[in-house]
Backbone as CSV, one residue per row, in Angstrom:
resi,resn,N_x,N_y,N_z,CA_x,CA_y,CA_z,C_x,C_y,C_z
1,UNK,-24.639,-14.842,-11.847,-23.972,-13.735,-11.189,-23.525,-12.732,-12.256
2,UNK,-23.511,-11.666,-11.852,-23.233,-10.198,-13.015,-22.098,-10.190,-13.079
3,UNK,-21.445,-10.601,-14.106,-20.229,-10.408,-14.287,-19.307,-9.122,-14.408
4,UNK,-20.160,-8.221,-14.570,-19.787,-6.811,-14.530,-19.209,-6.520,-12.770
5,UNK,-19.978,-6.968,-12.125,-19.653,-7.067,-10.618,-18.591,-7.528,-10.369
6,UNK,-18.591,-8.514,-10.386,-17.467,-9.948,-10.494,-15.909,-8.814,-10.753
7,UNK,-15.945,-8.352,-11.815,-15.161,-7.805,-12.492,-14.709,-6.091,-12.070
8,UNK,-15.411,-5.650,-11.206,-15.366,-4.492,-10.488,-14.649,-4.996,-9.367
9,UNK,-15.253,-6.391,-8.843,-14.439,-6.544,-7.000,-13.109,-6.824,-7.587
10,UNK,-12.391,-7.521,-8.480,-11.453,-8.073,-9.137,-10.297,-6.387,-8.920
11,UNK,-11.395,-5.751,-9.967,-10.693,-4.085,-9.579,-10.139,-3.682,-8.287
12,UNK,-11.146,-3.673,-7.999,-10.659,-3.472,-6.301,-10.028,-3.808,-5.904
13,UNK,-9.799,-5.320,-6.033,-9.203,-5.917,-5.064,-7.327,-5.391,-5.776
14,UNK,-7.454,-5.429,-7.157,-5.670,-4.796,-7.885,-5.550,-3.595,-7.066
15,UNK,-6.646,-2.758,-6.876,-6.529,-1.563,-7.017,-6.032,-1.682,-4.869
16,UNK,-6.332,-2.195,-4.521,-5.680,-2.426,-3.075,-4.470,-3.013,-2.954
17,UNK,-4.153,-3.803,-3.769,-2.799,-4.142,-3.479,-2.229,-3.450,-3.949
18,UNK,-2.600,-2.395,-5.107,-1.185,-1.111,-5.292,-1.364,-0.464,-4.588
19,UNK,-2.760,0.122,-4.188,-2.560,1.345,-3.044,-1.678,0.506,-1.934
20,UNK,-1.627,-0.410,-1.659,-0.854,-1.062,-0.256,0.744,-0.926,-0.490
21,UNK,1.142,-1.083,-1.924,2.201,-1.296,-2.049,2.665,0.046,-2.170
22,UNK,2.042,0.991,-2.692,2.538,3.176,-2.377,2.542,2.860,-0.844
23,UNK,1.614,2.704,-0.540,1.558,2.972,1.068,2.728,2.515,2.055
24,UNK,3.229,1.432,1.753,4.071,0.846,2.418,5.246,1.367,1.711
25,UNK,5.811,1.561,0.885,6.577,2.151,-0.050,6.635,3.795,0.782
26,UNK,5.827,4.158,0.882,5.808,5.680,1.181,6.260,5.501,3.122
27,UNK,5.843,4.516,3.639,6.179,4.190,4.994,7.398,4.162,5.219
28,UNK,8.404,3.543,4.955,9.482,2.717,4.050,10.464,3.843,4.015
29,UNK,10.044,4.996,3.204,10.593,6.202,2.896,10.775,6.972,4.127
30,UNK,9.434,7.163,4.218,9.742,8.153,5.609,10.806,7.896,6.979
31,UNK,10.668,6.827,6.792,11.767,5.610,7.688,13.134,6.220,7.727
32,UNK,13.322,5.792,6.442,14.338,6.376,6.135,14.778,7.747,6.023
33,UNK,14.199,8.439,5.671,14.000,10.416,6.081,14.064,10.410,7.314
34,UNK,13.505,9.726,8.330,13.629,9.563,10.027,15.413,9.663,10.559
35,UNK,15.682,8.107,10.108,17.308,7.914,10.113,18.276,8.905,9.338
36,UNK,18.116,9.228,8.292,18.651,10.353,7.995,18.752,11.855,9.064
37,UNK,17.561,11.748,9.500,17.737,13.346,10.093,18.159,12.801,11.570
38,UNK,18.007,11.855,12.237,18.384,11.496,13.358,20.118,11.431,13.748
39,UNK,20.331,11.108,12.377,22.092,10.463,12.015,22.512,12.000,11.663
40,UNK,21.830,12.851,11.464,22.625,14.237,10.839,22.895,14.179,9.999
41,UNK,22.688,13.348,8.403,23.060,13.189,7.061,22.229,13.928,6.686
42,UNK,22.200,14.239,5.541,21.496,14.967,4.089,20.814,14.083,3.698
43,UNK,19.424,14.423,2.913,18.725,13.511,3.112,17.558,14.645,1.636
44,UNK,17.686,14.155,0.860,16.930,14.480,-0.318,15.200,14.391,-0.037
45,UNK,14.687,15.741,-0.117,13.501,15.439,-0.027,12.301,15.256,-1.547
46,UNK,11.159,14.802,-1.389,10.400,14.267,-2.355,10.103,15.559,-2.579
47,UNK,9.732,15.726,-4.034,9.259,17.103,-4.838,7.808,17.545,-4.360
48,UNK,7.211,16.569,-3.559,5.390,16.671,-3.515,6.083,16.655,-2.022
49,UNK,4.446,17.696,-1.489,4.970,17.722,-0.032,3.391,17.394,0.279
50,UNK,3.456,16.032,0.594,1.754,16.374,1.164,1.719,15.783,3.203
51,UNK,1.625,17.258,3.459,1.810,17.116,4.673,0.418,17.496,5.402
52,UNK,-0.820,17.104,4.880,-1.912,17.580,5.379,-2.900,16.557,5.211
53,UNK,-3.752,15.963,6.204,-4.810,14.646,5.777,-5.731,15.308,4.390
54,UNK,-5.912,16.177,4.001,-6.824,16.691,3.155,-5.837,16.468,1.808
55,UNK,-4.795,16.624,1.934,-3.674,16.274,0.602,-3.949,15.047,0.645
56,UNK,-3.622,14.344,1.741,-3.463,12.831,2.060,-5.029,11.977,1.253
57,UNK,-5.746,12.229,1.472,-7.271,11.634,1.243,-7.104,11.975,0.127
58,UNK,-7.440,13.638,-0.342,-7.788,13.630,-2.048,-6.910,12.774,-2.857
59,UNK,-5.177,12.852,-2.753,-4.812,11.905,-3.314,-5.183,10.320,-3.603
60,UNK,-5.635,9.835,-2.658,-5.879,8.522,-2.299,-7.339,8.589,-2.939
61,UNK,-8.440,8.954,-2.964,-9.749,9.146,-3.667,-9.185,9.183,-5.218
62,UNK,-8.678,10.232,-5.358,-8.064,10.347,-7.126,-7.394,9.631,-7.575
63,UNK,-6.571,8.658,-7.172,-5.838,7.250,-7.363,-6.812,6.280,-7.393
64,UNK,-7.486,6.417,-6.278,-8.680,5.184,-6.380,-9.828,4.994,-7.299
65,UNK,-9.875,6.457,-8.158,-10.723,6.826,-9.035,-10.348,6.183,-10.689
66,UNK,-8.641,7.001,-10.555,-7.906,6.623,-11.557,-7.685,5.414,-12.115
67,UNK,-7.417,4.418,-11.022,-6.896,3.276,-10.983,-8.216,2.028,-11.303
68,UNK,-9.165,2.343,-10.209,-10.328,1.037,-10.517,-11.068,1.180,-12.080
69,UNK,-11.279,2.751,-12.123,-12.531,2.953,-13.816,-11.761,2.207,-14.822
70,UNK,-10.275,2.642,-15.060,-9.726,1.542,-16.111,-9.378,0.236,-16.046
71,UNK,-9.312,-0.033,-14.797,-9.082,-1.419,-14.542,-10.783,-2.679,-14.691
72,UNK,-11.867,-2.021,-14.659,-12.625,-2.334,-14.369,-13.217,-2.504,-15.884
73,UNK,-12.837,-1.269,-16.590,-13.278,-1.384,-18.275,-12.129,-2.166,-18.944
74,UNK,-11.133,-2.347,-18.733,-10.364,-3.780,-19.246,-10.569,-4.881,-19.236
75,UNK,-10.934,-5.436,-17.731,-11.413,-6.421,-17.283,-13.271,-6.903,-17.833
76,UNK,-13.662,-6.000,-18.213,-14.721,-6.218,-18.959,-14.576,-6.430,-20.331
77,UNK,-13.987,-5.822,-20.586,-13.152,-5.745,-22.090,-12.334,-7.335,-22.649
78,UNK,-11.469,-7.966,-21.524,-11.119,-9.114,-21.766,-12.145,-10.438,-21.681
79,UNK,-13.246,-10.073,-20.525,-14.581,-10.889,-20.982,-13.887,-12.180,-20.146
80,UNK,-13.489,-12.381,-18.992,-12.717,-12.991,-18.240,-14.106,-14.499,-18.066
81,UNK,-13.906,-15.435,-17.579,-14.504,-16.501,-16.890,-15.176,-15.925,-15.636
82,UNK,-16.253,-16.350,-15.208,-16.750,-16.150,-14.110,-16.064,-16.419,-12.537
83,UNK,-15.649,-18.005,-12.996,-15.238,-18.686,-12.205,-13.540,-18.486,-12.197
84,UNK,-12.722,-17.726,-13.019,-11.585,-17.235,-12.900,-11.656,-16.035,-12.662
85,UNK,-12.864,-15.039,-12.884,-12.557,-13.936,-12.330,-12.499,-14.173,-10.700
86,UNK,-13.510,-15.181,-10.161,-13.059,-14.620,-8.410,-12.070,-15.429,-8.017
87,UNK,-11.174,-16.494,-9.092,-10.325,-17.505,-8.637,-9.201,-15.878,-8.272
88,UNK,-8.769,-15.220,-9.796,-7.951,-14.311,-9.660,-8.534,-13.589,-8.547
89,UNK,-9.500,-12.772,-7.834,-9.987,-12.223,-7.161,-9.399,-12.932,-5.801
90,UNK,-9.459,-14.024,-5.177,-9.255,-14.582,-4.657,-7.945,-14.358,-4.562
91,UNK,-7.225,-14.899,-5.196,-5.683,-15.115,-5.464,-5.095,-13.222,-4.847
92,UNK,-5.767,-12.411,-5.480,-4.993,-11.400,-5.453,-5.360,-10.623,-3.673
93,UNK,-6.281,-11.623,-3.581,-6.582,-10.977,-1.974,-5.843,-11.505,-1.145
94,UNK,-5.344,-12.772,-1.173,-4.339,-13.675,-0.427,-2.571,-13.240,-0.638
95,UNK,-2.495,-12.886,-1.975,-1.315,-12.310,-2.387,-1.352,-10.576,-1.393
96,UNK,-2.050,-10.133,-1.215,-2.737,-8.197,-0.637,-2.119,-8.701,0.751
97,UNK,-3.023,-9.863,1.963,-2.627,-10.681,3.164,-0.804,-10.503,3.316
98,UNK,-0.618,-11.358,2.449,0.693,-12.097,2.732,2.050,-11.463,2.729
99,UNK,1.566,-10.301,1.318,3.031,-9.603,0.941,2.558,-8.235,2.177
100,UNK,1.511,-7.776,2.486,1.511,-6.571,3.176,1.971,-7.049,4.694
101,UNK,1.298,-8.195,4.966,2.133,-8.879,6.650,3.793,-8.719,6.349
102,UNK,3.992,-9.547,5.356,5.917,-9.601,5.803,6.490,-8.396,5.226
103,UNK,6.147,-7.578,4.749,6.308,-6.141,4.711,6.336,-4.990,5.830
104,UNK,5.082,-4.892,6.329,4.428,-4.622,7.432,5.902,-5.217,8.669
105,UNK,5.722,-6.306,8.692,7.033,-6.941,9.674,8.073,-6.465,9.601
106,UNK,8.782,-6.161,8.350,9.975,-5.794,8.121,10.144,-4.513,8.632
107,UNK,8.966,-3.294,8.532,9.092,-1.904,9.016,9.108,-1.588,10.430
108,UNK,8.259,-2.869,10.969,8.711,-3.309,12.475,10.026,-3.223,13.063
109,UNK,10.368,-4.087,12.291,11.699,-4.952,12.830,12.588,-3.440,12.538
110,UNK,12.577,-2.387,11.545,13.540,-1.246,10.829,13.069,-0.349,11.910
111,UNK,11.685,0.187,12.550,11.571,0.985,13.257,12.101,0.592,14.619
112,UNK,12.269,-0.281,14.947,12.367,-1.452,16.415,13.901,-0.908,16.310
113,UNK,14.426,-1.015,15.424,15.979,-0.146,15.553,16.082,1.423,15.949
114,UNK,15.317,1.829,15.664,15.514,3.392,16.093,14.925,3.752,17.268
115,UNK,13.955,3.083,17.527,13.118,3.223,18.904,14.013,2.819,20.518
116,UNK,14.508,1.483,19.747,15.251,0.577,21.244,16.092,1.854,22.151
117,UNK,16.969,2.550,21.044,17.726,3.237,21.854,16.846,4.303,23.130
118,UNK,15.869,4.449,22.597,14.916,5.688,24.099,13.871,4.872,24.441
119,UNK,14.266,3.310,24.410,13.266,2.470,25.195,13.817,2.791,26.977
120,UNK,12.505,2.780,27.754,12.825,2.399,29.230,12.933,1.079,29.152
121,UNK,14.235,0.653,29.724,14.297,-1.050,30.596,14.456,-0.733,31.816
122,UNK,13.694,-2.087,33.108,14.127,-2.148,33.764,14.825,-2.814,34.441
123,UNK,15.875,-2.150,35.388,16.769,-2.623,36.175,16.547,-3.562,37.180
124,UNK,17.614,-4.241,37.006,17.634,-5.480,38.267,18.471,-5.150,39.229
């Protein structure tokens, strides 16, 4: 097997669990910018305003650009095991699963607070 390959999915696969962790991070935020303006507090905004899918994507392409080419020439560079590159590969895809679910849950459970109040229930 090409270890050069091996060592690219390895990339990827880092390079997804940080984009997951901005992403959720940036979710997280807005959350909170939500409750802020809902509550009538002041509420500091971020210096970058990317309020457009075309901001949204190029960023995310140019991160993904940034992030895998050096990660990918390191990882070649350290000359890793075959059989530890997809162990780590492995590992870091199960670690991507696990921390983005109970994360993911938690923004649930934070939005599930602001929502309940203009939920319809019905009456008995």
């Amino acid at each position: 097997m090409d270890q050069h390959l091996i060592n690219l999915v390895l990339a990827l696969a880092l390079v997804a669990i940080i984009h997951n962790a901005i992403e959720i991070m940036n979710m997280r935020e807005k959350l909170r910018r939500l409750t802020a303006y809902m509550n009538k507090k002041s509420y500091k905004e971020l210096p970058i305003s990317i309020d457009t899918r075309a901001k949204s994507y190029g960023i995310s392409l140019v991160f993904f650009v940034i992030m895998t080419l050096p990660l990918w020439i390191i990882l070649n560079l350290i000359d890793l095991d075959q059989a530890l590159s997809l162990e780590l590969t492995a590992g870091v895809l199960i670690a991507n699963f696990f921390t983005t679910a109970i994360i993911i849950d938690q923004w649930h459970v934070d939005i599930e607070k602001i929502t309940k109040p203009f939920m319809h229930t019905k009456k008995k």
